[in-house]
N, CA, C and O atoms as CSV, one atom per row, in Angstrom:
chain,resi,resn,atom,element,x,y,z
A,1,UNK,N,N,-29.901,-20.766,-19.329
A,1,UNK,CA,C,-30.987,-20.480,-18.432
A,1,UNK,C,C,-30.787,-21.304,-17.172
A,1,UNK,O,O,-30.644,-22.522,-17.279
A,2,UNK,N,N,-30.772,-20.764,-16.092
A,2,UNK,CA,C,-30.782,-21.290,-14.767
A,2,UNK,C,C,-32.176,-22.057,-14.454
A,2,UNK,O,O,-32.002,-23.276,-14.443
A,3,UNK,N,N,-33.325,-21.720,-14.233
A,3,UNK,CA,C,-34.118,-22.342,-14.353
A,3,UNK,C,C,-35.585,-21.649,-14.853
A,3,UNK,O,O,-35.497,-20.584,-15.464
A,4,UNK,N,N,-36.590,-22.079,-14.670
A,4,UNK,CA,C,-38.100,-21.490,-14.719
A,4,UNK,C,C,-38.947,-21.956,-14.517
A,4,UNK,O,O,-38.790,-22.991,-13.870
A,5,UNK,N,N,-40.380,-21.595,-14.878
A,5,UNK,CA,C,-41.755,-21.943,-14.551
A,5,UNK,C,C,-42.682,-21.555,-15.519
A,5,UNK,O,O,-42.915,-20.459,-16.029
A,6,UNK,N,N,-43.179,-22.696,-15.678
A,6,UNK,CA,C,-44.497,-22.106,-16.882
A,6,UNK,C,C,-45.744,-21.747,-16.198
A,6,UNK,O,O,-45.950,-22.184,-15.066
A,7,UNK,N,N,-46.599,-20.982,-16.792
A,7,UNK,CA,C,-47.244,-20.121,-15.815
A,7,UNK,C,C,-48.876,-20.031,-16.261
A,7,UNK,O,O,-49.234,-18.946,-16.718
A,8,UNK,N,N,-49.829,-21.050,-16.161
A,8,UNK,CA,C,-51.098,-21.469,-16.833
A,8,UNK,C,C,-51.857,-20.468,-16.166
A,8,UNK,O,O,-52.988,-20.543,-16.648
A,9,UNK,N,N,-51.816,-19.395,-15.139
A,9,UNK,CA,C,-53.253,-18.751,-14.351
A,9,UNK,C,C,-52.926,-17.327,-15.206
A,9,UNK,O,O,-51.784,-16.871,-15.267
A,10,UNK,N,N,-53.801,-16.848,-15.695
A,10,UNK,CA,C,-53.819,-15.909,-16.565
A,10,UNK,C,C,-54.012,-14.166,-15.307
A,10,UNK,O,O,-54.847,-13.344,-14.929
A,11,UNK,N,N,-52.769,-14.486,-15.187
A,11,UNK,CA,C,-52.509,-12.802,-13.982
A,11,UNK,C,C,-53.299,-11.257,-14.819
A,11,UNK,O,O,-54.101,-10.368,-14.535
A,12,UNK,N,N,-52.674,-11.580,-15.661
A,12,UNK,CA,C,-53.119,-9.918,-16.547
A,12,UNK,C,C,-53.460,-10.748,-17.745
A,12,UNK,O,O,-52.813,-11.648,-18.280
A,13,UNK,N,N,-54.601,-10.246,-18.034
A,13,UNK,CA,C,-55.434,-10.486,-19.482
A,13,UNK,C,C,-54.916,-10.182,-20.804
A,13,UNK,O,O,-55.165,-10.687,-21.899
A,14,UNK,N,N,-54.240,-9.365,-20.499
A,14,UNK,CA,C,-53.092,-8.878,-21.821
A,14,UNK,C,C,-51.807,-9.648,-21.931
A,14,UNK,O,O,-51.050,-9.237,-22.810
A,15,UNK,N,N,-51.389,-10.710,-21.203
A,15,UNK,CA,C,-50.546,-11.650,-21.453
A,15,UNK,C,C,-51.252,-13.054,-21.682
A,15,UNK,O,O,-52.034,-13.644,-20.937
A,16,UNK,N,N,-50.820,-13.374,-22.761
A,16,UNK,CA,C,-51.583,-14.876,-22.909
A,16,UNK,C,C,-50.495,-16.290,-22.263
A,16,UNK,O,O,-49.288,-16.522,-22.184
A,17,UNK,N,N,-52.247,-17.216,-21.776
A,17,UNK,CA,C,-51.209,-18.205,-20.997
A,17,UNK,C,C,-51.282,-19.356,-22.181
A,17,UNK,O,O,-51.973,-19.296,-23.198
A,18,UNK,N,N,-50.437,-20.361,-21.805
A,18,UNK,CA,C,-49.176,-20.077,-21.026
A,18,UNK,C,C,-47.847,-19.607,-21.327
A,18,UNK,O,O,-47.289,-19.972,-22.362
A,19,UNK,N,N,-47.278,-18.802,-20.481
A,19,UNK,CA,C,-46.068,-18.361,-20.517
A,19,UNK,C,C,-45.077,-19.269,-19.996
A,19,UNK,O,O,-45.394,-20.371,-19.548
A,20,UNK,N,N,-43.525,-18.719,-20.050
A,20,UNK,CA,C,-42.087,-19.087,-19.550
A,20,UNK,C,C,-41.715,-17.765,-18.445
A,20,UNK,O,O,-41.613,-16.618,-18.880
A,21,UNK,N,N,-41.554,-18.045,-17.168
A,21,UNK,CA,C,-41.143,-17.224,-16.157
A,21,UNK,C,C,-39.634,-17.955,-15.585
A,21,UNK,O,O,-39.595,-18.861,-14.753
A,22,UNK,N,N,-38.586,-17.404,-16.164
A,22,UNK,CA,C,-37.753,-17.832,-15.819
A,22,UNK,C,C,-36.746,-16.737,-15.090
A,22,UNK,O,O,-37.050,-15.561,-14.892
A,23,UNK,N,N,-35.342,-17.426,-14.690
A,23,UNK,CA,C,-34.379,-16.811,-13.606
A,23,UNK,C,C,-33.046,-17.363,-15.029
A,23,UNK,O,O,-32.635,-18.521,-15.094
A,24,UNK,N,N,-32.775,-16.691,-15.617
A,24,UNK,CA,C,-31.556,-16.630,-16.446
A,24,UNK,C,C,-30.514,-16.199,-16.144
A,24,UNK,O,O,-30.658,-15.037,-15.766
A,25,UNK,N,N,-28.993,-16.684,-16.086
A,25,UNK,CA,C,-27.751,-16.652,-14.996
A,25,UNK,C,C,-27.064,-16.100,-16.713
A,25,UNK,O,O,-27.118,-16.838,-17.697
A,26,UNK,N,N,-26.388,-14.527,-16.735
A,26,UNK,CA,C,-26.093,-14.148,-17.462
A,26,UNK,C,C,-24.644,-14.636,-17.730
A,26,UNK,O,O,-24.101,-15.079,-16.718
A,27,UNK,N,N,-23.907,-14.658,-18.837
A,27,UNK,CA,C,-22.704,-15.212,-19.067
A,27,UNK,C,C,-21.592,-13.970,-18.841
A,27,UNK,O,O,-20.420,-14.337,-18.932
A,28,UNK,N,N,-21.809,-12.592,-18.568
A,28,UNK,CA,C,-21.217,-11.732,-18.878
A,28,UNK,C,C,-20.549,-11.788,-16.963
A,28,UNK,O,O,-19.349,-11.805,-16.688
A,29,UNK,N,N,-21.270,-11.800,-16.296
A,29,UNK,CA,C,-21.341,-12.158,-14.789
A,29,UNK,C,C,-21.685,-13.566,-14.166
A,29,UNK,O,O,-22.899,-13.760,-14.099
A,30,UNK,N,N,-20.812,-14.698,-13.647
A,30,UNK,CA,C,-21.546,-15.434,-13.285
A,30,UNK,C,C,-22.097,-16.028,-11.720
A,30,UNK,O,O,-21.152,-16.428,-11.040
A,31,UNK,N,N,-23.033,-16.112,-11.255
A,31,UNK,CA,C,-24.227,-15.782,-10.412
A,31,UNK,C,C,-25.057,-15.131,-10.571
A,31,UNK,O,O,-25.989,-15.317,-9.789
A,32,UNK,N,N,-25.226,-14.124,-11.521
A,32,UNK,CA,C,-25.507,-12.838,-11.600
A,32,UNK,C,C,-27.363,-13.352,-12.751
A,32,UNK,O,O,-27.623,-13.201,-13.944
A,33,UNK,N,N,-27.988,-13.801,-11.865
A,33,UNK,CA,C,-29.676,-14.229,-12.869
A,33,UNK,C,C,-30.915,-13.196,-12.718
A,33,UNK,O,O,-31.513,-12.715,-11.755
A,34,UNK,N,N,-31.000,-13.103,-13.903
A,34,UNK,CA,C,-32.245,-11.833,-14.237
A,34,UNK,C,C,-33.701,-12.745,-14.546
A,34,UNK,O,O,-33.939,-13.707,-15.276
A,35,UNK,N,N,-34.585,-11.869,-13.538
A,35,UNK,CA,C,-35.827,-12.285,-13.743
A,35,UNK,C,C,-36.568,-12.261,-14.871
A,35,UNK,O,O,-37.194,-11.202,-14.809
A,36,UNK,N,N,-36.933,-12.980,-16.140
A,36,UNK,CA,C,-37.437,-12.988,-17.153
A,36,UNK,C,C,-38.273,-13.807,-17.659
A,36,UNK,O,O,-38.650,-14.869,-17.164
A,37,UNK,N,N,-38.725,-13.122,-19.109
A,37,UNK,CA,C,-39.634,-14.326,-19.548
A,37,UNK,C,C,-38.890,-14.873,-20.892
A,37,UNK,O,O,-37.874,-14.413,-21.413
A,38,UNK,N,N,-39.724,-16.046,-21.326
A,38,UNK,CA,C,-38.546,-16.815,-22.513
A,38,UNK,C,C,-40.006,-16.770,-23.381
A,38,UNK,O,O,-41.039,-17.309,-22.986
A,39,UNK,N,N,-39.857,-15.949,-24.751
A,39,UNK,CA,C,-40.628,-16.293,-25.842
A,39,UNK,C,C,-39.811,-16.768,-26.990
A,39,UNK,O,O,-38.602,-16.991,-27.043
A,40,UNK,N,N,-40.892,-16.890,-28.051
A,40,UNK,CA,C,-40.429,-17.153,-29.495
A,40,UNK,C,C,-39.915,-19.267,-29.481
A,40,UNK,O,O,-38.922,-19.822,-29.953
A,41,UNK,N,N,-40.873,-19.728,-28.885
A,41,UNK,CA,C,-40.784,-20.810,-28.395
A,41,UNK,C,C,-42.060,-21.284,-27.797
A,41,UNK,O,O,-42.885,-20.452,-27.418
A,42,UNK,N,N,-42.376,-23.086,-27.639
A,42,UNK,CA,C,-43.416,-23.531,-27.288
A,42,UNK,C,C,-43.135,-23.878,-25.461
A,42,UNK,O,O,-42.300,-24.677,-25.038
A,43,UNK,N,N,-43.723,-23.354,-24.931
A,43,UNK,CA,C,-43.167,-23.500,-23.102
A,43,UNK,C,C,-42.491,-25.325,-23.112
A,43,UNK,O,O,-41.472,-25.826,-22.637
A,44,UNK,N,N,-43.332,-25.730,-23.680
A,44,UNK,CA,C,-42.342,-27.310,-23.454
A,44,UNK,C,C,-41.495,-27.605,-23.975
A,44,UNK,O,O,-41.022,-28.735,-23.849
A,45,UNK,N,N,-40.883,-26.496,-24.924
A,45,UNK,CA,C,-39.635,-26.788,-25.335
A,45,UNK,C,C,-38.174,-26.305,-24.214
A,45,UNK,O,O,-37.085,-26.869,-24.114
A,46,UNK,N,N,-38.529,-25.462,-23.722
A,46,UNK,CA,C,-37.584,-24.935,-22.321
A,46,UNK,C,C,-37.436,-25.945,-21.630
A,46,UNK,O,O,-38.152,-26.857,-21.217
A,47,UNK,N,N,-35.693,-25.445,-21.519
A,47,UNK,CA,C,-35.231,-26.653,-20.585
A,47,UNK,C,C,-34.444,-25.926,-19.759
A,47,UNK,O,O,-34.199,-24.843,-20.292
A,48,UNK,N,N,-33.846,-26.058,-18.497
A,48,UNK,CA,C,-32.584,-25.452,-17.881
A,48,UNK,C,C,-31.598,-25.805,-18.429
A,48,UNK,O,O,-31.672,-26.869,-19.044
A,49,UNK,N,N,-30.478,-25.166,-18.425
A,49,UNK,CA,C,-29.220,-25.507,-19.813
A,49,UNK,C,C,-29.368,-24.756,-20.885
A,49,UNK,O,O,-28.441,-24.650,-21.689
A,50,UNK,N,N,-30.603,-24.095,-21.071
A,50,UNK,CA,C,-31.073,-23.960,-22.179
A,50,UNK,C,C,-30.148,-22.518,-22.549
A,50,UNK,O,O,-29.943,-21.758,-21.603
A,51,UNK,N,N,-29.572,-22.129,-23.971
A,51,UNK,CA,C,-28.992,-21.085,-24.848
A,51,UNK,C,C,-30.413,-19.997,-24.819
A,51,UNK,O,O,-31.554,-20.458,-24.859
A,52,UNK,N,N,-30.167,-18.715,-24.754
A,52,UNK,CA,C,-30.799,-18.173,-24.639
A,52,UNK,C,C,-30.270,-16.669,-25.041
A,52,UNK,O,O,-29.060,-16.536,-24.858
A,53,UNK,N,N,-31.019,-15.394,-25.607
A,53,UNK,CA,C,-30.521,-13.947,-25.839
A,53,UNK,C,C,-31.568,-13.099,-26.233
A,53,UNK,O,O,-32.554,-13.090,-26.970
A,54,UNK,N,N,-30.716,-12.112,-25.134
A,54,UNK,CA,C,-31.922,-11.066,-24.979
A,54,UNK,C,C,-32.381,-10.442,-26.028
A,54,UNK,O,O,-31.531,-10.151,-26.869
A,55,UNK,N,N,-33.891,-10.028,-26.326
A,55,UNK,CA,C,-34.518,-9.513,-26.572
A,55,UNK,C,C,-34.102,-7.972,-26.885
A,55,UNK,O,O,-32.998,-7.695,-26.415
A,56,UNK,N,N,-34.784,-6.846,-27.618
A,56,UNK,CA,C,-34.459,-5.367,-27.721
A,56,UNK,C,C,-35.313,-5.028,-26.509
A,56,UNK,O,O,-34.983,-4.390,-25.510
A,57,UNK,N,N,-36.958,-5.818,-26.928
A,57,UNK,CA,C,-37.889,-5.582,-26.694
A,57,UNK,C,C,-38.593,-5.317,-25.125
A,57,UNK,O,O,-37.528,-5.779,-25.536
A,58,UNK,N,N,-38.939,-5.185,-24.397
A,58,UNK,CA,C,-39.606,-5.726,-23.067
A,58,UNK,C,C,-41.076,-6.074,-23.560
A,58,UNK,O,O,-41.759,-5.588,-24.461
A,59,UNK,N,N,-41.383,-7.367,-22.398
A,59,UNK,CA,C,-42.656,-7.877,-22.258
A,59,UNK,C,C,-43.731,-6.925,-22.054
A,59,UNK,O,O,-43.591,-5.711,-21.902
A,60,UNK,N,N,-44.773,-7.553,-22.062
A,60,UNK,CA,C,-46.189,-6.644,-21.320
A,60,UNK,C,C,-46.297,-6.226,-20.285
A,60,UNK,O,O,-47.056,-5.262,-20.181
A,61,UNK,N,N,-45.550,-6.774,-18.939
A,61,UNK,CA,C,-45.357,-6.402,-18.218
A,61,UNK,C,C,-44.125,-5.352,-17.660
A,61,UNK,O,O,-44.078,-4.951,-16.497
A,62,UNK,N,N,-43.280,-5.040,-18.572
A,62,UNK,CA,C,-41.775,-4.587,-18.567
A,62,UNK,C,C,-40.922,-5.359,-18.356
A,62,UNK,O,O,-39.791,-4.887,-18.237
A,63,UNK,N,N,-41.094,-6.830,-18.224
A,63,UNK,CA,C,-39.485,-7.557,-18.217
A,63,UNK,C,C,-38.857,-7.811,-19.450
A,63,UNK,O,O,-39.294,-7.598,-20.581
A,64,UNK,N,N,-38.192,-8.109,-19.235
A,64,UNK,CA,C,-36.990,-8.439,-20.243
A,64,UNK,C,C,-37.301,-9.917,-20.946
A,64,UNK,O,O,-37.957,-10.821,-20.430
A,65,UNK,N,N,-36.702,-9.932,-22.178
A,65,UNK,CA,C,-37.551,-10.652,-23.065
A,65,UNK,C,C,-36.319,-11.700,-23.304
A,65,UNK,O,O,-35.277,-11.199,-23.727
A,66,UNK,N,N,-36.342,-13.061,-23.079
A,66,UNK,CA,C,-35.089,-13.923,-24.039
A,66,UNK,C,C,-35.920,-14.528,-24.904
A,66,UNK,O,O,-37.145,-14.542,-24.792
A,67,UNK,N,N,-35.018,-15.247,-26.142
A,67,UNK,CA,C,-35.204,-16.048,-27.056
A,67,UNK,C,C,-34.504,-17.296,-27.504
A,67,UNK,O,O,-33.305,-17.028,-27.590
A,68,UNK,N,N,-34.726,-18.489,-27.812
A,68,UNK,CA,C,-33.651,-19.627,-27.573
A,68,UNK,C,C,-32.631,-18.691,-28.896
A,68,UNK,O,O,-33.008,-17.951,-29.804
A,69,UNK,N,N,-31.432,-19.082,-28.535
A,69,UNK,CA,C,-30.560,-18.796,-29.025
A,69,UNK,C,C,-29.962,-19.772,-30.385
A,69,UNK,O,O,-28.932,-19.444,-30.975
């Protein structure tokens, strides 16, 4: 994971806060970072550095979903 932001103001009511809004730098391309969110994890456990893999799934909003790896 390149970096992120945890995200306490509750935008849409159907996502619970707080979330992980991160910028993930894919290994397949490198520069190449997708706007996402990081579940299946406590937000203070995210770190930059962090192992990470995508999801099947998309979020509530339609992004793309990682999980620590």
């Amino acid at each position: 994971m390149f970096t992120y932001t945890v995200n306490y103001h509750p935008y849409n009511p159907e996502v619970p806060t707080p979330y992980v809004i991160a910028l993930v730098e894919l290994s397949e391309q490198r520069g190449l970072r997708v706007a996402a969110n990081v579940v299946g994890c406590e937000p203070d456990s995210v770190t930059c550095g962090m192992a990470v893999k995508l999801l099947p799934e998309k979020g509530t909003g339609g992004a793309p979903q990682f999980a620590p790896a």
